[in-house]
N, C-alpha and C positions, 0 to 999 in steps of 0.2 A: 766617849771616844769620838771624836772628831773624822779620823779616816780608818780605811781599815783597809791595808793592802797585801793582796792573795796572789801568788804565782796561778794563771791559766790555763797557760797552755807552755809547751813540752818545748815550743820554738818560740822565736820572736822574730820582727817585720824583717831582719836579714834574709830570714829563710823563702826561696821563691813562693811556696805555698800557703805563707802569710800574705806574703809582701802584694803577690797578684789578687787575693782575694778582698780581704774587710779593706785595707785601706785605701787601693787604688778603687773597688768600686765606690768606695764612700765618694771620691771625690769625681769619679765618672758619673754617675746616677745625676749630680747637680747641672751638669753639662746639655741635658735632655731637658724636651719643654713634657714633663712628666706628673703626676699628682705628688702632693706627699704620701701617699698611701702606697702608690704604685713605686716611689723612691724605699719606702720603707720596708717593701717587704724584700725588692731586690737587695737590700743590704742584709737583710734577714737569711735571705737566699745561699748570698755571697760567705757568711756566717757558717752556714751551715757546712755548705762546701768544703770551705778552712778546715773546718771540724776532724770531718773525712779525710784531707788530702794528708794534715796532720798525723792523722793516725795509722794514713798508709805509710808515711815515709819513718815512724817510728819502727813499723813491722819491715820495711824494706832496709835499713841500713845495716841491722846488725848481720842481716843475709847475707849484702854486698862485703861489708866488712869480713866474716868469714870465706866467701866465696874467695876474694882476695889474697886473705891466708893461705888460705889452703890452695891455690895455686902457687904462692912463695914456693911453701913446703914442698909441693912438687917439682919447679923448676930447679930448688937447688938440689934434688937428691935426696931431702931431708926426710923420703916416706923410711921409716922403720919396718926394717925385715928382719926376723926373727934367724938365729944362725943355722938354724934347718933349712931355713928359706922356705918354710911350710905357712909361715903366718905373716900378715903385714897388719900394720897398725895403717887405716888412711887419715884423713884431715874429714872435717866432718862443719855442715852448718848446722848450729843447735840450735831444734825445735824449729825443725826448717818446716813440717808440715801447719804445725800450731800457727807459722808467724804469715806461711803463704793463704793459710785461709782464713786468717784476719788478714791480711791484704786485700785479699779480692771479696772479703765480706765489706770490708770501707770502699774500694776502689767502688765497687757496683750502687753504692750507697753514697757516695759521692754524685755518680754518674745521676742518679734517681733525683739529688738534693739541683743540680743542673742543668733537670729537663723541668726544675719549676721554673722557672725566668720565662717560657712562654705562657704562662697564666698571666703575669702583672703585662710583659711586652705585647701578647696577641689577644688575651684572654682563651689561649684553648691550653688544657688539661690534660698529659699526656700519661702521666707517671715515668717510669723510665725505660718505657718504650720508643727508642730511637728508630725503629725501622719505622713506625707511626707518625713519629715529627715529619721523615724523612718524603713522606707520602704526602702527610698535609703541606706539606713548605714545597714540594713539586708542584700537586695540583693548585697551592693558591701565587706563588708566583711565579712559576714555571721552570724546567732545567736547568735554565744559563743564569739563572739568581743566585747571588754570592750564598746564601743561607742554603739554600741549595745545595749548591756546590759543597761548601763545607761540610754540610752534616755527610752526602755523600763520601767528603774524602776520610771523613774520619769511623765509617764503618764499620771497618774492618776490623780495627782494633778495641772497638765501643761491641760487638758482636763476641770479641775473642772474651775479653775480662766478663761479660753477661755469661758467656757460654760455660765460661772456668768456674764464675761462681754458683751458676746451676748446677755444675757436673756434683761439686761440692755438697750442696741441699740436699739433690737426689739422683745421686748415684747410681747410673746404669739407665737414665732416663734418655732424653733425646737427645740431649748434652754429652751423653757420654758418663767415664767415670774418671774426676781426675787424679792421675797416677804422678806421685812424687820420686826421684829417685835423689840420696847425696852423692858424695862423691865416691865412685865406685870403680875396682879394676876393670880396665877395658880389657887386659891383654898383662897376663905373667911377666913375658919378655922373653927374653931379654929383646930390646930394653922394655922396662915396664910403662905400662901407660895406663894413667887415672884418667878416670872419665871428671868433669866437672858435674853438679847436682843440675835436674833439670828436673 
């Protein structure tokens, strides 16, 4: 057999979290006066990351998509109430716990696959300890440095998915514990009101 060709992956370069990662860095990495070693592993890198982002936005759509729904269902009226009006049926995201903590299991393993690029770029080793980059990229070229900067402004939200995905491992730990809820009555009514899943 001459070739042999296998579906890989779930998306293709359409998709932003193809399209920004293997291909554009394949053809960024060549643009730097860099080793091939040091090209090779960032496209390794970039590889990996895809891997991740992939496998979050599989676990994120079918979420959005019901989430979606089940707002439809709400705004036109469409919640089922039983003729006692004792029972209502809601709109529901399924396997919303399962899908959220394979999200934040890839998201944070994405995040992990992303703080390798300073090993080939600086040579320092952080794992996916961003408050650590954040340290060393201050101390070695100070506050007003774009890298800096950056890893600063994105913080908050590199802290939030770390925090969610710990709470997950170990529940009740410093993180917290993280609580799921679907879609759920806020309020009987009249008129009635569905909470959306949070």
């Amino acid at each position: 057999m001459g070739f042999v060709f296998q579906p890989y992956l779930s998306r293709g370069s359409a998709t932003p979290c193809v399209a920004r990662t293997m291909p554009q860095t394949s053809d960024l990495v060549q643009a730097f006066p860099l080793g091939e070693e040091k090209k090779k592993a960032l496209i390794e890198i970039s590889h990996d990351v895809m891997l991740k982002l992939v496998a979050c936005l599989d676990q994120a759509e079918p979420v959005i998509k019901d989430v979606e729904a089940g707002n439809g269902t709400v705004t036109r009226g469409d919640v089922k109430v039983n003729a006692a009006g004792n029972a209502v049926q809601l709109p529901a995201v399924v396997d919303l716990r399962a899908r959220s903590e394979l999200f934040l299991y890839n998201a944070k393993g994405a995040l992990r696959e992303i703080a390798r690029i300073f090993e080939p770029l600086y040579g320092q080793k952080f794992d996916h300890k961003f408050q650590k980059i954040r340290q060393w990229a201050e101390a070695t070229y100070g506050p007003d440095d774009a890298l800096t900067k950056l890893l600063l402004s994105d913080a908050a939200w590199i802290e939030c998915v770390i925090g969610m995905r710990n709470a997950v491992d170990h529940p009740g730990s410093g993180d917290g514990t993280l609580f799921l809820q679907n879609f759920r009555l806020a309020s009987a009514g009249p008129p009635m009101q569905v909470a959306e899943p949070t």
